[in-house]
N, C-alpha and C positions, 0 to 999 in steps of 0.2 A: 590388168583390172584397175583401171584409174580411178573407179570406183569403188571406195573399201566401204565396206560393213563391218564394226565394228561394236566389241561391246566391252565392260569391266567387270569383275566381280569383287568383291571385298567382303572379306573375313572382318567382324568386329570382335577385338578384346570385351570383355565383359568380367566384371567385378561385385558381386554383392559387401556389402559395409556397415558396418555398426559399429558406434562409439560409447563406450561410457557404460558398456557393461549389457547394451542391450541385445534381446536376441536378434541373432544374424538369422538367414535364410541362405539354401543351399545355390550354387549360381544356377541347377536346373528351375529350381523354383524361379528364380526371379526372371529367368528367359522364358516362363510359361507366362509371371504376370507382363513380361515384354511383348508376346505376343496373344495376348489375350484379346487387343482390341481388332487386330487383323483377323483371326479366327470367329471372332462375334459379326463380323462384315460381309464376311465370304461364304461360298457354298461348300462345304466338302472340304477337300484339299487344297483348291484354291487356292494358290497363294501369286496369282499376276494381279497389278495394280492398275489403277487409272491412267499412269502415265507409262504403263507399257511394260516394264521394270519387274523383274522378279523378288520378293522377298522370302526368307525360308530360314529355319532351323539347319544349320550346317552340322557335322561332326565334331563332336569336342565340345559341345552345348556353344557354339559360336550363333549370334544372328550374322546371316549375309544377304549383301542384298547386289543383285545383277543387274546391272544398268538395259534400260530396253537398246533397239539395236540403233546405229547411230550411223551416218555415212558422212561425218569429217570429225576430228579431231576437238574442236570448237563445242559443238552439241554436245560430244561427250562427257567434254570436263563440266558443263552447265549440268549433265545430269548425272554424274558421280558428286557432284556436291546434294545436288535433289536428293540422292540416298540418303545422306550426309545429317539433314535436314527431319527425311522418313522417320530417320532411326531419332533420332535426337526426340519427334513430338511422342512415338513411342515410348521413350525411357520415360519422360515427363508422364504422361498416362499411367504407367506402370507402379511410379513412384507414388503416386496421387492415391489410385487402388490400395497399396501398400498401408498405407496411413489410413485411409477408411478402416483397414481389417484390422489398424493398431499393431501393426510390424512398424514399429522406427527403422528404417532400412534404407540406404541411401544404393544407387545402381551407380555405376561408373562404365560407359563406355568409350573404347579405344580404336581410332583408325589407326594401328600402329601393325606388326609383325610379327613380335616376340613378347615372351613374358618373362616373369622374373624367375625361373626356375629352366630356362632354355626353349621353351617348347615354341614352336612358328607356326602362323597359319598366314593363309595367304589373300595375295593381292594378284588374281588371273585377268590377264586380256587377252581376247579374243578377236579373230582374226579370220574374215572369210578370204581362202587362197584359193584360186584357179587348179582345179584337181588336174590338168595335165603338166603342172610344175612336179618335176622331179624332188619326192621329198628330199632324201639326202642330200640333193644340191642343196634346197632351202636351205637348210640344218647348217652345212657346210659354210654357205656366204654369212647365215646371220649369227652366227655365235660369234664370231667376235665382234660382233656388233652390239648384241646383249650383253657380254662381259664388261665391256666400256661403257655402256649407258649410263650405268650406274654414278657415273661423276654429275652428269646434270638430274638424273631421277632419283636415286639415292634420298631415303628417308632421313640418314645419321642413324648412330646407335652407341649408344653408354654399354660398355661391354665386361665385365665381372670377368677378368682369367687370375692365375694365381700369382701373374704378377703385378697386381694391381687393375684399376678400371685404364681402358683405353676408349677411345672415339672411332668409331668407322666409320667407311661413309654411307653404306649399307646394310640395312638388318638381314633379309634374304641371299646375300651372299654366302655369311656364315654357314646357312642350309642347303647347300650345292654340295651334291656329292659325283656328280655325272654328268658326261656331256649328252646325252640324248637318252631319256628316260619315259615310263609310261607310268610313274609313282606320281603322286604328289604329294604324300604325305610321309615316303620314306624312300631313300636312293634318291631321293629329287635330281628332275635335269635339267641344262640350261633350256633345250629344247625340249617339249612334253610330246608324247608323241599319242595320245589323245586324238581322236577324230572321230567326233561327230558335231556334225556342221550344221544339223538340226536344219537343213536346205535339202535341195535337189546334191542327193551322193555321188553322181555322176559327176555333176559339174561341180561341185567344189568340194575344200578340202577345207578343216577349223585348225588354225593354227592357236594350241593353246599355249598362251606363254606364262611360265611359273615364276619366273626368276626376278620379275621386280617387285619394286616396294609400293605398300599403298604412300600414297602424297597426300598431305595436308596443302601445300601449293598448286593452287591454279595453272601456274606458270608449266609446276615439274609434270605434272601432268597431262599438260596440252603438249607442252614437248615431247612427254616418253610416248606418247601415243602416237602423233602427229610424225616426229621421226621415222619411228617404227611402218609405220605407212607409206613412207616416201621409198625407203629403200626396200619392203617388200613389191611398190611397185616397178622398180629398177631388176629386182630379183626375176618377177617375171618374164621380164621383157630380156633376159640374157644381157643384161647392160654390163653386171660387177663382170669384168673379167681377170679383177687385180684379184692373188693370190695374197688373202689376209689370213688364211688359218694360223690358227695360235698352237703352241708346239704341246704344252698342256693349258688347255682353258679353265679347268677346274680347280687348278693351284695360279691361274691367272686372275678371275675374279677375287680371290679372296687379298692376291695380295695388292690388286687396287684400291678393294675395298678400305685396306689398311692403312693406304700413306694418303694421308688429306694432303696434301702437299701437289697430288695427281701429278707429281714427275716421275712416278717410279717406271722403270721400263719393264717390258714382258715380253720374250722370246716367241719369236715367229716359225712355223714349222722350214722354213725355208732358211732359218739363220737367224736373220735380222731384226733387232728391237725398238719397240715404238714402246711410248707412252700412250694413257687411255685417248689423252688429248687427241695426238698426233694417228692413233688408228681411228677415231673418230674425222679426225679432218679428213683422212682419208674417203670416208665415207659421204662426206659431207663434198668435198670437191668433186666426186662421180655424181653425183644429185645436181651439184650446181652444171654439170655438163649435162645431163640428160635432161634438165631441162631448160637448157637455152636451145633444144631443138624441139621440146616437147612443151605442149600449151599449159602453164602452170596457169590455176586459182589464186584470188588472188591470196586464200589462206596459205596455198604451199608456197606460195611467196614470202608472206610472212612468217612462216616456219623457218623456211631457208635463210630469213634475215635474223631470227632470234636465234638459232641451231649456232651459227655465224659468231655472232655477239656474246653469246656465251662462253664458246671453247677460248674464243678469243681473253676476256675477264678470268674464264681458270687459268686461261696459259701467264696472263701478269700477274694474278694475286687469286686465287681461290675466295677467298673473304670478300669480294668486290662484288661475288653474286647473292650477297647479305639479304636481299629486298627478296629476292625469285625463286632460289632452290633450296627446299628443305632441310642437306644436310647441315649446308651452309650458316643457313638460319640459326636453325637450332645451338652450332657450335658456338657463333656468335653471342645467341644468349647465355648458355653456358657459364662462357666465358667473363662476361660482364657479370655473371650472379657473383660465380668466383672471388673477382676483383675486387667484388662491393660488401661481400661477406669475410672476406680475407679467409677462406677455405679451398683445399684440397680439392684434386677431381676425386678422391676414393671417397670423401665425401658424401653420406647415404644419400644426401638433399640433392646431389646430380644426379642420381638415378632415378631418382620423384621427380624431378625436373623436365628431363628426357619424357619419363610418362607422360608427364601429364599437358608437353606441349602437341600430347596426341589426342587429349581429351574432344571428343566430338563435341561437346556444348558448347554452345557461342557463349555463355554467361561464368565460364569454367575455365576452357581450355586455352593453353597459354598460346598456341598459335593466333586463335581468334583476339585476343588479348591483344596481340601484336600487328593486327590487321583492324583494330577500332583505332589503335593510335597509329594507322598509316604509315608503319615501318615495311610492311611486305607488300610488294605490289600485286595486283589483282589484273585480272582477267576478263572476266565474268561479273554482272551487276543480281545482287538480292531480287531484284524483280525477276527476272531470269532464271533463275534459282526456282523462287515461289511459285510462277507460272510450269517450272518443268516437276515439281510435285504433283501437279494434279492434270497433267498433260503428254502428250507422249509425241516425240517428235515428229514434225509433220512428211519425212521423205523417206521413212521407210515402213515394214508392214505392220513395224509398233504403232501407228497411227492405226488402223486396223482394229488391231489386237483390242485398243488401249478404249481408243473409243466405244466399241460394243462392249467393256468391261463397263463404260461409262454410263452411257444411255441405255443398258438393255441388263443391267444388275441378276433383274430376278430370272433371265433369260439365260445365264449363262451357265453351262451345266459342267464346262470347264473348259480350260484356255493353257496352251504350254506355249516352243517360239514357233513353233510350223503347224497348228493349225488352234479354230476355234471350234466349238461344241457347242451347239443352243439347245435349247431345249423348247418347243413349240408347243408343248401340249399334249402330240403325238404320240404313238407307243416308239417309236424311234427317235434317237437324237439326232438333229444336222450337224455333218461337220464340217468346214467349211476351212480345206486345206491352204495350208499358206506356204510354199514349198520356195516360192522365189522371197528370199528376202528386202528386195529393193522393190517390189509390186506394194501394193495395199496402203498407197502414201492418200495424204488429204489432195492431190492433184489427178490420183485416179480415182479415187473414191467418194472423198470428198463429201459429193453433190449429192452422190446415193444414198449415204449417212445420213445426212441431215437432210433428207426428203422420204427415208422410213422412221414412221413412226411407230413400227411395230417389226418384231421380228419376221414374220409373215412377208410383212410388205419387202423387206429387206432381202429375203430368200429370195421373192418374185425377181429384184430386180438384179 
């Protein structure tokens, strides 16, 4: 399937706040006034948007919000920041409401994993796989591939144990209890074994992946996705035939997690130990063969050249990829606050630190802070961004979806990822199935859209 369909979902932190003695509100409350202005918009339940994208009340009073479906790596990260954005004009709304009713209450949201009391929610991608791919092969080639990821996707993370604060390089690590799991919320696995692929069930299969971290970088997240797609298309095609199983993966993750340094080695079921590095080059040199016989894009080209330049910059100094990957980032600033303050890492102000370089607000959050003055590099442009809020990408059947959310509002009687429901008037509702997910693009539909000007006309054609 050279063709992937892809999507993200992200769990956001959320915080209600009060200073100086005033009354606070409980964080249900304030994730009601969060989602007060999506529920006054919509019909019912409704909760798909204009650009295709799901937003919703998760468990645990989390907002999250699912990227519409995407088919390269590129779109996606442009509309994992679009969430990004969602939530941000939300909190500002909410806050605003707040202050009318005379709550001084301040809301704090978090693209981050963990909280300060241990608990994780997550950051899932989704993955449409060729249902005659043998799962357990899947399982089997990609875990140690997702165990190693974690050196270029890896969020960082300030970690409170009893002996003292340490750095890792990932917050989701810590929460791996299994290598192939159907929890998410407890026993977690490297692989989820999850499937529903919201498509035609015959032909494909959803590969849910639990185990990474949400990204504040454009970069880490073009990467963890974009990778992740290259060698599940290698998977299909019977390509991996090296034997990478890891001897325990579960006590492998955590101890990469541990050594920022990314030299540590980890035992292969067969003997022999690699570092994350070195079993990513691994991966990374069957990709670079499968496709000097197979017709790359020219985005997996540039994947395969950043994938490259990456491993390469951890393998001489971890700290060189200061500008691109999250952990990195973050330790860097850290480390400079340290320097400059002449304090400790146990430190309480590292752990507020950590937070708050997860803060979603561009006018708050120290990542964004660090991307006004041109220290991290980007991807992706604010136009692009702005445009994929009120937009839903044009090549798959979120274009579809996103549009008739768009032009046809009072029409919509409700909308999930496989089909749509209008409502005409009728004593019956249409629905109007969407079972292939790469159909329903503005190149097949397109014209149809924008030459109904009524649901009616729409059904007709």
């Amino acid at each position: 399937m050279q063709r992937r369909i892809f999507g993200l979902e992200n769990e956001y932190g959320l915080i209600s706040s009060s200073a100086g003695g005033r009354v606070n509100i409980s964080v249900e409350s304030a994730l009601g006034y969060l989602f007060e202005k999506v529920v006054s918009r919509q019909r019912g339940t409704n909760d798909f948007l204009r650009n295709g994208a799901r937003l919703y009340q998760d468990t645990g009073c989390h907002p999250e919000y699912a990227t519409p479906e995407c088919d390269n790596a590129l779109d996606l990260t442009i509309h994992d920041k679009a969430g990004e954005r969602i939530i941000e004009e939300l909190l500002l709304t909410a806050e605003r409401k707040l202050h009318e009713n005379g709550i001084d209450c301040d809301i704090f949201i978090f693209k981050n994993n963990t909280d300060s009391v241990g608990n994780t929610y997550g950051c899932h991608e989704n993955y449409l796989v060729e249902r005659a791919v043998n799962f357990h092969k899947l399982a089997e080639q990609l875990i140690p591939f997702f165990v190693t990821r974690q050196i270029f996707a890896g969020a960082g993370k300030v970690l409170k144990t009893r002996l003292g604060n340490h750095y890792y390089i990932s917050q989701r690590a810590q929460h791996i209890y299994q290598e192939i799991s159907g929890a998410t919320t407890s026993s977690r696995g490297i692989i989820n074994t999850r499937d529903e692929p919201h498509a035609d069930e015959e032909k494909y299969r959803r590969l849910h992946v639990i185990v990474g971290d949400s990204n504040m970088s454009e970069i880490a997240t073009y990467l963890k996705v974009g990778t992740t797609a290259i060698v599940l298309a290698m998977v299909e095609d019977g390509f991996i035939r090296k034997d990478l199983a890891l001897e325990d993966p579960v006590r492998a993750i955590k101890e990469i997690s541990h050594d920022t340094t990314c030299r540590r080695k980890v035992r292969l079921k067969r003997g022999k130990e690699f570092s994350a590095i070195e079993l990513q080059r691994e991966y990374l040199e069957l990709a670079l063969e499968y496709y000097a016989t197979a017709e790359a894009s020219p985005q997996v080209s540039d994947l395969l050249e950043r994938w490259q330049a990456v491993l390469d910059r951890l393998s001489e100094d971890p700290m060189l990829c200061a500008r691109e990957l999250d952990w990195v980032i973050k330790k860097e600033l850290i480390h400079s606050y340290m320097a400059r303050k002449g304090i400790g890492f146990d430190d309480r102000r590292i752990s507020m630190l950590d937070l708050q370089y997860h803060d979603l607000r561009l006018d708050k959050g120290l990542y964004y802070k660090l991307e006004r003055e041109a220290v991290v590099e980007r991807l992706v442009t604010d136009a692009e961004i702005l445009d994929a809020m009120g937009n839903p990408p044009a090549d798959t059947r979120a274009y579809f979806r996103g549009t008739c959310l768009k032009k046809f509002p009072d029409h919509i009687y409700g909308a999930s990822w496989s089909s749509v429901l209008l409502d005409t008037g009728e004593a019956t509702v249409k629905k109007i199935p969407m079972s292939e997910p790469g159909r329903g693009t503005r190149k097949l539909v397109g014209e149809v859209l924008e030459r109904s000007d009524t649901v009616a006309e729409l059904l007709e054609r």
